[in-house]
C-alpha positions in Angstrom: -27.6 -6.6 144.3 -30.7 -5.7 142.6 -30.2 -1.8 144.2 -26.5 -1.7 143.1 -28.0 -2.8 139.2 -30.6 -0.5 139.6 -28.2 2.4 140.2 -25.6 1.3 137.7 -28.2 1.1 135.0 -29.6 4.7 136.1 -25.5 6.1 135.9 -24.7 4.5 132.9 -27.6 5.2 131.1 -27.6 9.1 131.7 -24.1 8.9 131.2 -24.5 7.9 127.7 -27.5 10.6 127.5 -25.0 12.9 127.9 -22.3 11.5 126.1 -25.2 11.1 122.8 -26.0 14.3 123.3 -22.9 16.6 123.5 -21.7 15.3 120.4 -25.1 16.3 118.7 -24.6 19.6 120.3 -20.6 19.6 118.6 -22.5 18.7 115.1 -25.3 21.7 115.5 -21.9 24.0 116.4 -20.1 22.9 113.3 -23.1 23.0 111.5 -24.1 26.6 112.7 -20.5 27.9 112.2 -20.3 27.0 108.4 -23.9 28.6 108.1 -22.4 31.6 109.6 -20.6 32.0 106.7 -23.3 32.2 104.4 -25.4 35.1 106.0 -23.5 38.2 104.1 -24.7 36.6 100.9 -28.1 35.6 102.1 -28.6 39.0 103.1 -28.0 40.3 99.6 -30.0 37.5 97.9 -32.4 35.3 99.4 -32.2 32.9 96.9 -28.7 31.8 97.4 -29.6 29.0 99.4 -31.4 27.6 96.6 -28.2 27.3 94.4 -27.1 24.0 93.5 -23.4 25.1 93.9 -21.3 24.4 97.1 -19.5 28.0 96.8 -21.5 30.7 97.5 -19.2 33.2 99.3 -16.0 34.5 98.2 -14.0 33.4 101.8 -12.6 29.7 100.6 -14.6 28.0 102.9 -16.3 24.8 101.0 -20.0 25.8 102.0 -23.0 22.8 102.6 -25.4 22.1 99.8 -28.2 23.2 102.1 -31.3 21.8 100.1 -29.4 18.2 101.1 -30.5 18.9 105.2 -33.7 17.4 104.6 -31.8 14.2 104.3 -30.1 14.4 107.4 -33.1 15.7 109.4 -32.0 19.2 110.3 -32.8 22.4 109.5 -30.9 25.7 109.4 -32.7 29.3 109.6 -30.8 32.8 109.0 -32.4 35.9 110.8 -30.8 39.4 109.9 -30.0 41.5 113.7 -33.8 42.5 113.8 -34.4 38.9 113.9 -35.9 38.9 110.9 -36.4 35.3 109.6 -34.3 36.1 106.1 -34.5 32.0 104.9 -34.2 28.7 106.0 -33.4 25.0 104.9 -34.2 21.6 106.0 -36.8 20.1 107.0 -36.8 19.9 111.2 -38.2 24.0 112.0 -39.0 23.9 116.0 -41.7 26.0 116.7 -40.1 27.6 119.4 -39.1 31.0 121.0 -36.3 32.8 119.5 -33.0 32.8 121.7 -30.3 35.6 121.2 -27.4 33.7 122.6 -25.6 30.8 122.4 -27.9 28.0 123.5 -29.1 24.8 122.9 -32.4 23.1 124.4 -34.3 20.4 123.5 -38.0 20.4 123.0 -40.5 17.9 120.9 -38.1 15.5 120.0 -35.6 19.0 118.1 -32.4 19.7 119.6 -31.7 23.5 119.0 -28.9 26.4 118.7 -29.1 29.7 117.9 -25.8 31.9 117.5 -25.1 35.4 117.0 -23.1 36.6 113.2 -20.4 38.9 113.5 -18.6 40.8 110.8 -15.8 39.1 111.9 -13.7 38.7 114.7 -12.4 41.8 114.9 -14.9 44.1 113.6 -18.1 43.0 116.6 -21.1 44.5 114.6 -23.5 42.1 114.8 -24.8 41.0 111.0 -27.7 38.8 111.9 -28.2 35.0 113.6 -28.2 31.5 112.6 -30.3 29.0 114.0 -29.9 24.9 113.8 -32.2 22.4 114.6 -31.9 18.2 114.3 -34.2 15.5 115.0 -33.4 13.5 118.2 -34.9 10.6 116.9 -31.4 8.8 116.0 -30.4 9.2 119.8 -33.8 8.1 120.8 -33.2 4.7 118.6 -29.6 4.6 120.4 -31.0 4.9 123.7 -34.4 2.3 123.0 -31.4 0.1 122.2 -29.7 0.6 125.4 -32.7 0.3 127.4 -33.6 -3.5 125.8 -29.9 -4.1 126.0 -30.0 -3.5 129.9 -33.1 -4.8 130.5 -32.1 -8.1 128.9 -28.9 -8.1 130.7 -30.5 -7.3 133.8 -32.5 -10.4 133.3 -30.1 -12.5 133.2 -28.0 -11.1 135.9 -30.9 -11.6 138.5 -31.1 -14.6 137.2 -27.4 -15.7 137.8 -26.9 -13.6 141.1 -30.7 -16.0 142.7 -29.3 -19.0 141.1 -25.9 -18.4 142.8 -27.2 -16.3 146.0 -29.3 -20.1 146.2 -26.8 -22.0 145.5 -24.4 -20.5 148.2 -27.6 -20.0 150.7 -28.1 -24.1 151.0 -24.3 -25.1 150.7 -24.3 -22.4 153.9 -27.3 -24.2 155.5 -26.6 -27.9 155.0 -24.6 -28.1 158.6 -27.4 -26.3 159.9 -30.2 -27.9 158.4 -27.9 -31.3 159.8 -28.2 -30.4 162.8 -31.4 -29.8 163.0 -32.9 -33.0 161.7 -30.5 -34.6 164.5 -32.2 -32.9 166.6 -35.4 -34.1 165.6 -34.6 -37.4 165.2 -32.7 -37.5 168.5 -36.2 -36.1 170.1 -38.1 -39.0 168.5 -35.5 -41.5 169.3 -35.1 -40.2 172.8 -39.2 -40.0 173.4 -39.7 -43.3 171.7 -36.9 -45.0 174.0 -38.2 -43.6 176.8 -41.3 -45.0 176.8 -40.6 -48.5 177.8 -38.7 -47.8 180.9 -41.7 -45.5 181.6 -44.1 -47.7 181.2 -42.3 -50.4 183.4 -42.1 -47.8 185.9 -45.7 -47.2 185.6 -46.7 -50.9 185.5 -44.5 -51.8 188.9 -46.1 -48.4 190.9 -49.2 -49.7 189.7 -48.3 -53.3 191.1 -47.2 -51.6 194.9 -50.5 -49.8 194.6 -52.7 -52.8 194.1 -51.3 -54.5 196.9 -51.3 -51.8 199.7 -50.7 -54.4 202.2 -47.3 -54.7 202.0 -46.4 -51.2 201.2 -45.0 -49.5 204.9 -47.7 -46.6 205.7 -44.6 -44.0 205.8 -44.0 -45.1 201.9 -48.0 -44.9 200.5 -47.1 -41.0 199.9 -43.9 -41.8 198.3 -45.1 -43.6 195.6 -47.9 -41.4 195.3 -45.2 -38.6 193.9 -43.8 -41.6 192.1 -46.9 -42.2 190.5 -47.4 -38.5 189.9 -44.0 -37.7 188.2 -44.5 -40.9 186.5 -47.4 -39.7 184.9 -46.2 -36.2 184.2 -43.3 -37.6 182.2 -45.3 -39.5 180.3 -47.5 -36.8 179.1 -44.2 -34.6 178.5 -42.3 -38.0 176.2 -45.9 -38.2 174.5 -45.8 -34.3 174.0 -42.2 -34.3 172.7 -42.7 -37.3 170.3 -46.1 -35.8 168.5 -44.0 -32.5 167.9 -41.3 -34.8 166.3 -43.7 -36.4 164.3 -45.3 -33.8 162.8 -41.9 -32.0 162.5 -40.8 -35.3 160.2 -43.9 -35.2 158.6 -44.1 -31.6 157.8 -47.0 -31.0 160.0 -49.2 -33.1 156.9 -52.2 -34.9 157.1 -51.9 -38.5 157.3 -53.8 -40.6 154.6 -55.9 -42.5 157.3 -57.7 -39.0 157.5 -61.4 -39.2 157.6 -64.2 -36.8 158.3 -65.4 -36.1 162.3 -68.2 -34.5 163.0 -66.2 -31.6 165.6 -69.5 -31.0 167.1 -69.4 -34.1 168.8 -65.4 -33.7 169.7 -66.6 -30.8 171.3 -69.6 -31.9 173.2 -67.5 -34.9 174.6 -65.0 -32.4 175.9 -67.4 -30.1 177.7 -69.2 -33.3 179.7 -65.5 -34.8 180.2 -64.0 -31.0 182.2 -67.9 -30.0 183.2 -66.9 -31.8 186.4 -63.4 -30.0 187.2 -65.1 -26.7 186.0 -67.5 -27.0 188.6 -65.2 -28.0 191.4 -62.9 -25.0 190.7 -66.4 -22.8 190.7 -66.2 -21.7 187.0 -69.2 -21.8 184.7 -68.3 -23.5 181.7 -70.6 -22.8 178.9 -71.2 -24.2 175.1 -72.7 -22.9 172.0 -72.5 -24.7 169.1 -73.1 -26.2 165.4 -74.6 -29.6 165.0 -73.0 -31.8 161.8 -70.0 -29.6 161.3 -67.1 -31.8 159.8 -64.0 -32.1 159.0 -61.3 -34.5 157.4 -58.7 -35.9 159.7 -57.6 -37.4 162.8 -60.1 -37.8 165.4 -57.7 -38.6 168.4 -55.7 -35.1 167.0 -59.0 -33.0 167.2 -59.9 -34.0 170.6 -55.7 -33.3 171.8 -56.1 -30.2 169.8 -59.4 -28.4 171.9 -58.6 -30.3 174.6 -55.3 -28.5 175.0 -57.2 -25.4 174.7 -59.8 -26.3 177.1 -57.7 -27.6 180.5 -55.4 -24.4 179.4 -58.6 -22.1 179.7 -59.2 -24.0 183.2 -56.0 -23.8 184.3 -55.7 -19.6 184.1 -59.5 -18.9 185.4 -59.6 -18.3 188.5 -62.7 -19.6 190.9 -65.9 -17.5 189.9 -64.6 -17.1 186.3 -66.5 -18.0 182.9 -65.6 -20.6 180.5 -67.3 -20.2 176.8 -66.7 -22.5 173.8 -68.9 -20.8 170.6 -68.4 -22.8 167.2 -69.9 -20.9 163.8 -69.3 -21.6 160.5 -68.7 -20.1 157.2 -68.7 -21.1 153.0 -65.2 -23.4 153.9 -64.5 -22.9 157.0 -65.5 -23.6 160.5 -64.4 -21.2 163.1 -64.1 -22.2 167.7 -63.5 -19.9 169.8 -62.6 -20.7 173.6 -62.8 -17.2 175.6 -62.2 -17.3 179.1 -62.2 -14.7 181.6 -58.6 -15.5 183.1 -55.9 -13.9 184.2 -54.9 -13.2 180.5 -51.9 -12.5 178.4 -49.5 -9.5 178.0 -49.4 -7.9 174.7 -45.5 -8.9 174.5 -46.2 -12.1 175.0 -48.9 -12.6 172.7 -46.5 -13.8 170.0 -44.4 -16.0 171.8 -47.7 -18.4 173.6 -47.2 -21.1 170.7 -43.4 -21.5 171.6 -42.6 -24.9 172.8 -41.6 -24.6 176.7 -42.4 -21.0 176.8 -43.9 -20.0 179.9 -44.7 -16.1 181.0 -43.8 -16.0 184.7 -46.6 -13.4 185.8 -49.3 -15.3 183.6 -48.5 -18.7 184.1 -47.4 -19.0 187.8 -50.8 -20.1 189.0 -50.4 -23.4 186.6 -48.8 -26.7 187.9 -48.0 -29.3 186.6 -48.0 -29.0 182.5 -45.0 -29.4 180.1 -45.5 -25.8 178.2 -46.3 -27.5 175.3 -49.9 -27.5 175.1 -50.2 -24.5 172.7 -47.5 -25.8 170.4 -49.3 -29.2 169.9 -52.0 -27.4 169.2 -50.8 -25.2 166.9 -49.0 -28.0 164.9 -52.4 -30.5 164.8 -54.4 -27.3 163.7 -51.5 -26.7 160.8 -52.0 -30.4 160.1 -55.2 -29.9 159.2 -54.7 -27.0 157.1 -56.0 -24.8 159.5 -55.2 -21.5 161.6 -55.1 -20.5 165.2 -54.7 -17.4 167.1 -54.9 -15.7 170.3 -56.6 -12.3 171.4 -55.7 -12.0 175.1 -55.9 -8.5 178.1 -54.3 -8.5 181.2 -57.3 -9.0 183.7 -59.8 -9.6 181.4 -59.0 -13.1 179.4 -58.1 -14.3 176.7 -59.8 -16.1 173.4 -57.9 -18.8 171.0 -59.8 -18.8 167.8 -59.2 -22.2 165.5 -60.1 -22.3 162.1 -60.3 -25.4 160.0 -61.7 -26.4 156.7 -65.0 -28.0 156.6 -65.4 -31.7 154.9 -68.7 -31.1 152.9 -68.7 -34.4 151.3 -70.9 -35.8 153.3 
């Protein structure tokens, strides 16, 4: 809509250039012609002009008081067929080439016309020229006054078309928008119902286990899977219901936010996995900042680099290297996780913080997870007013960068 004005406003204002500026072009004709009729007595003396009398030639015509141009901003010059400058009147002289035709120009604010003087219509001997000028100063008021007139009305008009676009945009969107916080409500029901029967599940498995006696041998494997898929829907209802969470809460801080030193987060992380790292034959390697801190939610934090940890350990292969590096800047505090995994395909790269995405060729050595690691991580580290990213190469590894502002109250 904005184009269209644009356009509209460019048309209509050259439009009335042109109009503005033929009919000044009409006036210097008219004004040249009756001017035209005053050369033959110019020519025998120069002083006519100067006359206060209308009637200076003997042809009828009512003549123009000439010494009244100054009045009107023009001026008119007479040249004999040498091109002679014989006299002039007004006040507007262009200081211009001399043009032997009919023609009209515009140059420092003076439209002008020069046209050739006959003897008359019949008789083609060529007496002399006349030349008109005018100021274009009333067309540049006219057209001063259109530009603030369309500017003003342009104004308004954006004005109207956001305020309606708006309006129509969000009637449009309220089924949508509906839906969608059905959806999220129906994920936080759903996960929220679905703990209890989980957890009864859990609690009876767990029963069987501690009595092995009276399991049958053929059924301790059984419930093992039980036990397993028990535990891997839990994690996946938990998963589901902290996305719908910080969907409802529009991934916000919570006021119960206090400052944790990350430092230690981090630390606790490393001697928690050191143990799995070592088993899968992956060096798993630390260097970092001591009192670093930052305000929020410590059981977030620990979720948020723990996700990015077990995901680093789950995509290096046995031999690989594991390094966590935490530096800090005026506001900010910066982890990075680099691994030496299989890595990620540049296509990919923007999809990784999807929830349930999963790259078939870089993810088909994980098993187990819900594919919704990175997105949790993602939304605790927009929680806390923070960004992530991923650099990744196929072969090489990849390296999730989190950035967080630092608490310094402390």
């Amino acid at each position: 809509m904005m184009l269209v004005m644009t356009l509209s406003s460019v048309v209509l204002y050259n439009f009335f250039f042109y109009s503005l500026t033929q009919q000044l072009d009409s006036q210097l004709l008219t004004l040249a012609d009756a001017a035209a009729h005053n050369l033959s007595a110019i020519q025998a003396d120069r002083t006519a002009i100067h006359r206060k009398i209308q009637i200076i030639d003997d042809d009828g015509d009512l003549d123009i008081p000439w010494q009244d141009l100054r009045l009107y901003h023009q001026s008119v010059e007479w040249f004999d067929a040498d091109k002679k400058l014989l006299a002039k009147a007004g006040e507007q002289f262009p200081q211009v080439p001399f043009v032997s035709s009919f023609h009209s120009w515009q140059q420092n604010g003076i439209r002008t016309l020069t046209i050739p003087v006959y003897a008359s219509e019949t008789n083609q001997q060529l007496l002399g020229y006349v030349r008109v000028s005018t100021s274009m100063v009333g067309i540049q008021k006219e057209l001063n006054r259109l530009l603030m007139s369309l500017g003003i009305t342009g104004v308004l008009e954006i004005a109207l078309i956001a305020g309606t676009g708006w309006w129509l945009t969000s009637k449009a969107l309220q089924p949508i928008e509906r839906s969608f916080l059905q959806l999220q409500q129906f994920t936080a029901d759903a996960s929220h119902e679905l703990r209890s029967p989980l957890t009864a599940m859990k609690t009876t498995v767990e029963v069987m286990q501690s009595h092995p006696e009276r399991i049958h041998s053929d059924d301790i494997k059984k419930i093992a899977l039980i036990e397993s898929a028990i535990q891997q829907m839990t994690h996946l209802v938990e998963d589901l219901l902290l996305l719908a969470r910080s969907d409802v809460a529009s991934v916000s801080l919570s006021k119960t936010a206090i400052p944790i030193p990350v430092d230690e987060i981090l630390f606790d992380l490393i001697d928690r996995l050191q143990p799995q790292a070592e088993s899968q034959g992956i060096t798993l390697e630390a260097d970092l900042r001591d009192e670093v801190w930052v305000k929020g939610d410590a059981h977030q934090l620990q979720r948020l680099f723990g996700n990015l940890l077990e995901n680093a350990l789950q995509y290096t292969p046995h031999g690989g290297f594991i390094r966590v590096k935490m530096f800090k800047t005026d506001s900010f505090m910066v982890t990075e996780v680099t691994d030496t995994g299989i890595g990620i395909a540049p296509e990919h790269l923007p999809l990784v913080f999807n929830r349930f995405w999963r790259a078939e060729k870089a993810r088909s050595r994980r098993q187990g997870g819900s594919g919704l690691g990175l997105a949790i991580a993602q939304a605790i580290t927009y929680a806390h007013g923070g960004e992530i990213s991923v650099t990744s190469k196929l072969g090489v590894g990849s390296c999730f960068r989190v950035k967080l502002p630092v608490f310094h109250n402390i």
